[in-house]
C-alpha positions as CSV (number, residue, x, y, z in Angstrom):
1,X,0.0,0.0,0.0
2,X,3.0,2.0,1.1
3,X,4.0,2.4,-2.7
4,X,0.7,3.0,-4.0
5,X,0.4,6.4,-2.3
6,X,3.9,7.3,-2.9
7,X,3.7,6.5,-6.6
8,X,0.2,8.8,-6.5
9,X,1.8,11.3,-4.7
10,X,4.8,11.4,-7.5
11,X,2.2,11.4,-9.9
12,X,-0.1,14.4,-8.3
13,X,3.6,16.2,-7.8
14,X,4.2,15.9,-11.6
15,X,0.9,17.2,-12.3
16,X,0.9,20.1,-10.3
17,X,4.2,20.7,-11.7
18,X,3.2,20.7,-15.2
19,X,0.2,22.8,-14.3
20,X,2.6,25.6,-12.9
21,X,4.9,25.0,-16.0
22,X,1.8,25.4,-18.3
23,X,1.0,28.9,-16.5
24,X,4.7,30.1,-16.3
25,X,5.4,30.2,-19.9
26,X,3.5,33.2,-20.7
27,X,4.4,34.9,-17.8
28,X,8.5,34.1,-18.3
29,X,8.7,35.3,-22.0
30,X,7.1,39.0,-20.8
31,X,10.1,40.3,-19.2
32,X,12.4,40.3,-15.9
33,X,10.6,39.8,-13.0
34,X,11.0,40.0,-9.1
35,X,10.9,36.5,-7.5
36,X,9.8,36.7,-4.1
37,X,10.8,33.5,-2.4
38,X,14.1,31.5,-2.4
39,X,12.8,28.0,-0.7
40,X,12.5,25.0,-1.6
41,X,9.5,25.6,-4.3
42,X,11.3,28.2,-6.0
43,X,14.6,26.2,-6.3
44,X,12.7,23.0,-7.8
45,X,11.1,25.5,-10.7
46,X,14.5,27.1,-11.2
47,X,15.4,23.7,-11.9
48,X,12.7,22.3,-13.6
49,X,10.5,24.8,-15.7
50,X,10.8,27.5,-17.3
51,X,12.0,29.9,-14.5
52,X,15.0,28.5,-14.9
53,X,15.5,30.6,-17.9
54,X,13.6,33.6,-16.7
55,X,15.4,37.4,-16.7
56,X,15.3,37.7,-12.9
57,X,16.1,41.2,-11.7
58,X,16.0,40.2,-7.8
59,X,14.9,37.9,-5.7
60,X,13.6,38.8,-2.5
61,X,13.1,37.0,1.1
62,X,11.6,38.3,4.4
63,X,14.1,36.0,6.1
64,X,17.1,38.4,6.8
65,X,19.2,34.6,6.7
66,X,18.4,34.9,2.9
67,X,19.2,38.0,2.5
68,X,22.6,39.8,0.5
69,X,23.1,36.2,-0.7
70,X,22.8,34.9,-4.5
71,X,21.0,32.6,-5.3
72,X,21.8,31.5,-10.1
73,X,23.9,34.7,-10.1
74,X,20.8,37.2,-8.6
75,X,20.8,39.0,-5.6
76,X,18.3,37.8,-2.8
77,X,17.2,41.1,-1.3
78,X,14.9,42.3,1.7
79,X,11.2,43.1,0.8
80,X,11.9,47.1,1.4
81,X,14.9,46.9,-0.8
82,X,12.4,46.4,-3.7
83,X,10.4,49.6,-3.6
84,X,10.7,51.1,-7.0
85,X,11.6,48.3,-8.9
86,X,8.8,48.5,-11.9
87,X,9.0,44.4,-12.7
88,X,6.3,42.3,-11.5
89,X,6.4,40.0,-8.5
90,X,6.4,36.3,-9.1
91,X,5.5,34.9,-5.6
92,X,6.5,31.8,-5.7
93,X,5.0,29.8,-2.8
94,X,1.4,28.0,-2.6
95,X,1.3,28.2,1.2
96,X,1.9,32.1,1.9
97,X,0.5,33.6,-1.4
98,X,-2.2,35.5,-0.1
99,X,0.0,36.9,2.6
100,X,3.0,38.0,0.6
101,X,0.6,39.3,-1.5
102,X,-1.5,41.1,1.3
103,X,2.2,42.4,2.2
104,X,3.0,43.8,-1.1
105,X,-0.1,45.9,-1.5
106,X,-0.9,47.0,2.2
107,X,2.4,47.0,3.7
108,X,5.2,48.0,0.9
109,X,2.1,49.7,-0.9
110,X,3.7,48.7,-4.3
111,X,1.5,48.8,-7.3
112,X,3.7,46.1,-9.7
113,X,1.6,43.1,-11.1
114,X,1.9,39.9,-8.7
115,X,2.1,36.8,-10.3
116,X,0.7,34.2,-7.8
117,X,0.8,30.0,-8.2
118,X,-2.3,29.5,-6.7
119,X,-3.2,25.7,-5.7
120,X,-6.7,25.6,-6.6
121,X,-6.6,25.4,-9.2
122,X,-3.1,25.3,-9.6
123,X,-2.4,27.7,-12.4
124,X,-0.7,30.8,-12.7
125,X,-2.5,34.4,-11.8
126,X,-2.1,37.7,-12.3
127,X,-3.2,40.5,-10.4
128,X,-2.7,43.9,-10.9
């Protein structure tokens, strides 16, 4: 039974995958864009989808740990450090979305596009 549920979850992993992939390719061909997350998500689509190719102007993490590091060459910078930056925001995490987002707008008060991977369904938004 054991691997029945881990082949499913593979299989439910791959899909969600492609679904994000799907979504992405629009998005990745527009133009550079801010990443905001450097976990475990956003390294696993730098590897395998399109992001990986992606003009990235920053990245950005609220975890000061992240911070003033690189992560494929780009800088990881703090979420104030991005005020004025006119790209949009790829937020690249299904569990925090709504508030990184909430963040953006209310907090940091920007006004660039945010590209969200939202898991149901799990496609690609954009909000502006």
């Amino acid at each position: 039974m054991l691997r029945e549920r881990l082949i499913r979850y593979i299989e439910l992993s791959r899909e969600q995958l492609q679904q994000i992939e799907t979504a992405l390719v629009p998005v990745i061909d527009k133009g550079p864009l801010i990443v905001w997350g450097t976990g475990q998500l956003t390294l696993k689509l730098l590897a395998e989808t399109s992001l990986g190719r992606a003009r990235i102007a920053a990245f950005v993490d609220g975890n000061p740990m992240n911070q003033d590091k690189t992560l494929v060459g780009v800088r990881v910078l703090a979420p104030e450090a991005i005020v004025g930056l006119p790209h949009p925001i790829l937020v690249s995490t299904l569990l925090h979305q709504r508030a990184i987002t909430e963040r953006i707008r209310q907090q940091l008060g920007l006004k660039n596009a945010i590209i969200t991977l939202e898991s149901e369904p799990k496609t690609a938004s954009v909000a502006s």
